[in-house]
C-alpha positions in Angstrom: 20.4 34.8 64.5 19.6 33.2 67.6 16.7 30.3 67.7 14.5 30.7 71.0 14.6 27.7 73.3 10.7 27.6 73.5 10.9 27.5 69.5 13.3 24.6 69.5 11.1 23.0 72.0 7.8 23.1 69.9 9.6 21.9 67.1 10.9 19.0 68.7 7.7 17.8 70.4 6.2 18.3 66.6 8.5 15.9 65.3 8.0 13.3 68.1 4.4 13.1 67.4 4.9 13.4 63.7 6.9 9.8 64.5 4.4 8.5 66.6 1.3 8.6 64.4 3.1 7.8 61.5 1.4 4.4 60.3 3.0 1.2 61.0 5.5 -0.1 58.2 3.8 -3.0 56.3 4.8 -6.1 56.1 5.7 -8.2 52.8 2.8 -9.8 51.0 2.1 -13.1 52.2 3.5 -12.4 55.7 1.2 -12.2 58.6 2.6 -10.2 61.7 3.8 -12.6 64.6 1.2 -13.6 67.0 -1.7 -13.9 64.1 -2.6 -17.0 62.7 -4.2 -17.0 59.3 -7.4 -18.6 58.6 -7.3 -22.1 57.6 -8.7 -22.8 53.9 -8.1 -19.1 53.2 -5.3 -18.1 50.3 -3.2 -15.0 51.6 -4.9 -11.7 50.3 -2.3 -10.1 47.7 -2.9 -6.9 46.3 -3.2 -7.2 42.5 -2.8 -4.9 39.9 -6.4 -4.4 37.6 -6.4 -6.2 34.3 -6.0 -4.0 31.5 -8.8 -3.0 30.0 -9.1 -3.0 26.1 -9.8 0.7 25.1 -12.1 0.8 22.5 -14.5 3.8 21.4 -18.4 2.9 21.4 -20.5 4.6 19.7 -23.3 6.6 21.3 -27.0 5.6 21.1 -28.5 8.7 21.1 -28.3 10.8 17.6 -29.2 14.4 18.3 -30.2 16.3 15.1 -28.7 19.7 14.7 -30.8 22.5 14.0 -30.2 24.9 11.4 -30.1 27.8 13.3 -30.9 31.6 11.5 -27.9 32.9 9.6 -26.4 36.6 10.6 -26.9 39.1 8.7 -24.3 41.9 8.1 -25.5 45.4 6.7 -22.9 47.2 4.7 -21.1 49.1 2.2 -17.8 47.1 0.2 -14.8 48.3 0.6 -12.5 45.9 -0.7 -13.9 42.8 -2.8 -11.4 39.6 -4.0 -11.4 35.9 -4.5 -9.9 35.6 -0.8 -12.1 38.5 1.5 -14.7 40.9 1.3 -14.6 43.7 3.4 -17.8 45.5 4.8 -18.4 48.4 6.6 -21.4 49.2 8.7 -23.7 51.7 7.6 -25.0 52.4 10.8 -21.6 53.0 12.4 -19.0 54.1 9.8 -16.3 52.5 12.3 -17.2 49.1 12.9 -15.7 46.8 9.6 -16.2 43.3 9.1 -13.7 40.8 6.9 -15.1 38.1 6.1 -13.8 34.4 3.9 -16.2 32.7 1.8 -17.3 28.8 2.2 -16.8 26.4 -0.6 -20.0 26.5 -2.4 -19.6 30.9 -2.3 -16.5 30.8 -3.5 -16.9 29.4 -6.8 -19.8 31.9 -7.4 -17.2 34.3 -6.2 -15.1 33.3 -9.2 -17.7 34.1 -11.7 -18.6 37.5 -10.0 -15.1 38.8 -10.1 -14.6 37.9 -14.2 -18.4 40.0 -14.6 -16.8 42.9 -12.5 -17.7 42.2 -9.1 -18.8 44.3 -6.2 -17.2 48.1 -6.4 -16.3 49.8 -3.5 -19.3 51.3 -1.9 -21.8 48.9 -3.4 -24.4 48.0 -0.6 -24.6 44.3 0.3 -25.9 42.0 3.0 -23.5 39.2 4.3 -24.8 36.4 5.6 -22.5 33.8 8.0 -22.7 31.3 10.6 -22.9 32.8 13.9 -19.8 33.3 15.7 -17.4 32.4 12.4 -16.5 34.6 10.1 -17.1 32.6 7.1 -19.7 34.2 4.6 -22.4 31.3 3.2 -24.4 34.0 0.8 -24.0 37.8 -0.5 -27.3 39.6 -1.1 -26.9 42.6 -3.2 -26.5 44.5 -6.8 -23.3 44.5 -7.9 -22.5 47.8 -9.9 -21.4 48.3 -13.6 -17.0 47.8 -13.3 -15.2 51.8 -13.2 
């Protein structure tokens, strides 16, 4: 592979001008250049690092109160029902099923459901959650009689 002289050329007149705007090396604190006299009554001008600064958390003046903002509602028919999950299925599409976990304070009523018999599968019921979780807060619906 040969190099073409006006190549070499370019990339030596890049380099010279590289070296010629480079900045000036600096000189070691406390040193003035030659030629420079430094002010009289005036301490040399070192740079200092900034003082660490103690970190500590304050706490914010402003309290915003959340909202309680509308529940969602889920429309569906059971098909699986246990102390863990309930699983729903739409009734308005048969393909769209929902899974959802219960909170704290459903759970326990969970509990009690499940040792009267519980939800059967096919039972209708409305799940209500937070929106965007899948955590059920409340199940509105008539259980059936146990098979």
């Amino acid at each position: 592979m040969k190099i073409s002289p006006i190549f070499a050329l370019a990339a030596v007149a890049a380099l010279a001008l590289a070296s010629a705007s480079a900045p000036a090396a600096q000189q070691p604190t406390g040193q003035q250049p030659t030629g420079q006299q430094q002010p009289t009554g005036q301490q040399p001008v070192t740079p200092q690092r900034p003082a660490l600064v103690d970190a500590t958390v304050a706490t914010p003046s402003i309290t915003i109160k959340s909202s309680q903002s509308k529940l969602a509602r889920y429309k569906g028919r059971v098909l699986a029902f246990n102390i863990a999950t309930i699983v729903v299925q739409s009734i308005d599409n048969p393909r769209m099923v929902w899974s959802f976990q219960y909170s704290l304070e459903l759970h326990n009523r969970v509990a009690d459901m499940l040792s009267a018999g519980g939800y059967q599968p096919g039972d209708k019921v409305e799940v209500f959650c937070t929106p965007g979780t899948t955590i059920a807060v409340k199940l509105k619906g008539k259980p059936s009689k146990p098979i």
